[in-house]
Residue, then its C-alpha position, 0 to 999 in steps of 0.5 A: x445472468x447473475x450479478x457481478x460482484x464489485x472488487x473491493x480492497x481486500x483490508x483484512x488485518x495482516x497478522x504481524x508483530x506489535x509495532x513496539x516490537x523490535x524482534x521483526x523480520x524482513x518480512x515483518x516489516x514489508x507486511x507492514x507496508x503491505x497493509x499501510x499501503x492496503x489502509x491508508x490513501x495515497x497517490x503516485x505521480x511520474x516526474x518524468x512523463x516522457x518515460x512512462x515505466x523506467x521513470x522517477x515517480x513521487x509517492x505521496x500519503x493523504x492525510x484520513x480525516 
């Protein structure tokens, strides 16, 4: 059998504008997120346990050393 292979985020580059650019679209800027979220570490905490879905929830950005 062979072995499996681990999942690892997928960290290509999404070809978007340069960040000086001002002439993006919409979806310009969500692939931005796209990749922030992809690149850099965070965590999300629910404000609101008692409501695991519909909820508030906290998004935090950890700083990369």
């Amino acid at each position: 059998m062979p072995a499996k292979q681990s999942k690892k985020k997928n960290s290509a580059a999404i070809p978007v504008p340069p960040v000086n650019d001002w002439r993006t679209t919409d979806q310009d800027e969500i692939l931005r997120r796209v990749q922030r979220a992809r690149d850099e570490k965070h965590s999300i905490m629910n404000l609101e346990p008692l409501h695991p879905v519909f909820s508030q929830f906290r998004a935090r950005r950890h700083a990369i050393p």
